[in-house]
C-alpha positions in Angstrom: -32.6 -15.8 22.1 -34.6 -13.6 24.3 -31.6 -10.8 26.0 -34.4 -10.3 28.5 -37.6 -11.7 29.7 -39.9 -11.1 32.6 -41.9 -14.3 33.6 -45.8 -14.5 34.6 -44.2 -15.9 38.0 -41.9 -13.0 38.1 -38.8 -14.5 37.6 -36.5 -12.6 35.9 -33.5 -13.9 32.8 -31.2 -11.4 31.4 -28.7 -12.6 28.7 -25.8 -11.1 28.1 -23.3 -11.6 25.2 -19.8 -11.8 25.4 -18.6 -8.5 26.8 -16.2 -6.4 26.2 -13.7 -3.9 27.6 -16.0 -0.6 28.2 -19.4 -2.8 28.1 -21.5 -3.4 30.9 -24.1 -6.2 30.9 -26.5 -4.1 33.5 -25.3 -0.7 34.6 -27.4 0.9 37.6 -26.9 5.2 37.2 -27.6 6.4 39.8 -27.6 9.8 37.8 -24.1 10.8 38.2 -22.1 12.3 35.3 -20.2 11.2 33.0 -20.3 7.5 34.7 -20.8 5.4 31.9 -17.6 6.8 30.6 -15.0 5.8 33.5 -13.2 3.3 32.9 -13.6 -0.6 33.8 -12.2 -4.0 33.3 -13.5 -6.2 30.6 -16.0 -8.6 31.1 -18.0 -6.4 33.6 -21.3 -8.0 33.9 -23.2 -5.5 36.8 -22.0 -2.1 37.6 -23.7 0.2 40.0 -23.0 3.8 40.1 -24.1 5.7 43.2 -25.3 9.6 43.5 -22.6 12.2 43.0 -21.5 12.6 47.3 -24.0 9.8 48.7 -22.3 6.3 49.6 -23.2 3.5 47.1 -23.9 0.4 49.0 -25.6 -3.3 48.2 -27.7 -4.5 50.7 -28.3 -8.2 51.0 -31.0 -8.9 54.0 -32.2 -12.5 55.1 -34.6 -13.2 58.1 -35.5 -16.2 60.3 -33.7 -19.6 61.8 -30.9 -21.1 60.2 -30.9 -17.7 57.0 -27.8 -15.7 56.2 -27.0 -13.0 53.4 -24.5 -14.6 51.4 -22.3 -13.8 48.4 -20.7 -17.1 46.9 -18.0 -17.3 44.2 -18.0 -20.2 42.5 -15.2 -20.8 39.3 -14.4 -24.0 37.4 -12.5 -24.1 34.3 -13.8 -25.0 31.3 -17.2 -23.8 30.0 -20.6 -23.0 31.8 -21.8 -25.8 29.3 -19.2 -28.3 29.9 -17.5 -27.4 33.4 -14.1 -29.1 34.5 -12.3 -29.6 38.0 -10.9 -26.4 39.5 -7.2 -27.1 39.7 -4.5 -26.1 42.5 -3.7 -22.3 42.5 -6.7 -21.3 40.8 -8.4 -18.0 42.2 -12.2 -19.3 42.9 -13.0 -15.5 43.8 -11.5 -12.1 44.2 -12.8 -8.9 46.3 -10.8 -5.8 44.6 -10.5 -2.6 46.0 -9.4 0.6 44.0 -9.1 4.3 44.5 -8.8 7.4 41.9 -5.5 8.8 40.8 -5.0 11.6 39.3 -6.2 10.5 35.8 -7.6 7.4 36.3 -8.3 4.2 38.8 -5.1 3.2 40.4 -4.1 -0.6 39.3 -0.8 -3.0 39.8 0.7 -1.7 36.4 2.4 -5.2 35.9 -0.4 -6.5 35.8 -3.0 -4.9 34.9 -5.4 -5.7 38.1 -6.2 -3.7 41.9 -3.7 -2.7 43.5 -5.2 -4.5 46.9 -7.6 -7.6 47.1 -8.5 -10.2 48.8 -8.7 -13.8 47.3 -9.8 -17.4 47.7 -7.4 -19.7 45.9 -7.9 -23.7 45.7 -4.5 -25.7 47.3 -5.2 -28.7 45.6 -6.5 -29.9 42.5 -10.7 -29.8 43.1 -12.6 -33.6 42.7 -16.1 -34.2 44.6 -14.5 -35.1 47.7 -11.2 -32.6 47.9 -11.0 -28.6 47.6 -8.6 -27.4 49.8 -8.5 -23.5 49.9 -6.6 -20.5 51.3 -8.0 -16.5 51.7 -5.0 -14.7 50.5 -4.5 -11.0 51.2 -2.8 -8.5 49.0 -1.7 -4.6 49.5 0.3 -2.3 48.1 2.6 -0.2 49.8 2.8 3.8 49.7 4.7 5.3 47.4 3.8 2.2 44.8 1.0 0.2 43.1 2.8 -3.3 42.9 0.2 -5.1 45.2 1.9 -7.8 47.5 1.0 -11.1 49.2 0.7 -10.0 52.7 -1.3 -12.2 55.0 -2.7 -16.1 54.1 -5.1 -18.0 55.9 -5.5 -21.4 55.4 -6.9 -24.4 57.7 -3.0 -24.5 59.5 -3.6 -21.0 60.4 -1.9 -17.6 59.4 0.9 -16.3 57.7 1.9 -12.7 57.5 4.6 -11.9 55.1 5.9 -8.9 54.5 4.0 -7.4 57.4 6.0 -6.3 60.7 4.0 -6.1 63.5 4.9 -5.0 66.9 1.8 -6.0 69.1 -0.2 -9.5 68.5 -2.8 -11.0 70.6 -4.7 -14.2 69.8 -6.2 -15.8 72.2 -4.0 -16.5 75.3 -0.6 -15.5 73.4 0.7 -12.3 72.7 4.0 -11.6 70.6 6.1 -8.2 71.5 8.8 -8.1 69.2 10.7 -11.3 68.9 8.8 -12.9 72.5 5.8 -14.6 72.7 4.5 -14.5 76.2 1.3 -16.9 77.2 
């Protein structure tokens, strides 16, 4: 098949074959060196690599009634050919965040994976008329890389785990310690 093709209409089809760990599927260089030889997690299908001391940001704009910028994750199991239900516990999409060590990006160890993220994770076995889901964050603490569940939102609300906090308003309540005054 055609890895890329550029349409009469404009429309635009790269294909990509099964990547591996240290392969990119479309790498933007933004003419920093030595980029293409940092390292990265397998499967990494787009990669942009800003200017050596200018941010590197994505913009996503959208204009008129009713339009929004949006970034969706959507995850089944199975295959892209033959999809099946998403099942309870399942992480539908993950935003990763990691910094530079000394010698290299700092990860959980244990794992293998960032040290903080946040994800969306299905509570219940997905059909056409059920996907329950919960935004689950995790950090890591200093001194360590073993990322932890900290805060999850789901539609009963919060809960923050392993998280002291002194001071919380929401809405009309605020908790001081141990009291929750209205």
């Amino acid at each position: 098949s055609v890895s890329f093709d550029a349409a009469a209409n404009g429309l635009l089809t790269m294909t990509v074959p099964s990547l591996v760990l240290g392969q990119t599927g479309l790498l933007i260089n933004g003419g920093a060196s030595g980029t293409t030889a940092l390292p990265q997690v397998s499967g990494t299908t787009f990669r942009s690599v800003g200017n050596d001391g200018m941010p590197n940001s994505v913009a996503v704009d959208s204009f008129g009634t009713g339009a929004f910028p949006a970034f969706i994750h959507r995850s089944g199991r199975g295959t892209s050919a033959a999809p099946t239900a998403t099942k309870n516990g399942d992480t539908i999409g993950r935003w990763g965040a990691v910094g530079w060590g000394d010698t290299n990006f700092v990860i959980d160890n244990g794992i293998g994976r960032a040290a903080s993220d946040i994800r969306f994770v299905a509570t219940e076995d997905f059909t056409d008329a059920h996907g329950g889901t919960q935004i689950q964050f995790y950090t890591s603490p200093n001194g360590g890389t073993h990322r932890t569940l900290s805060v999850t939102m789901d539609y009963t609300g919060i809960t923050v785990g392993n998280v002291t906090a002194a001071n919380i308003t929401v809405g009309n309540f605020t908790q001081t310690g141990n009291s929750i005054i209205a």
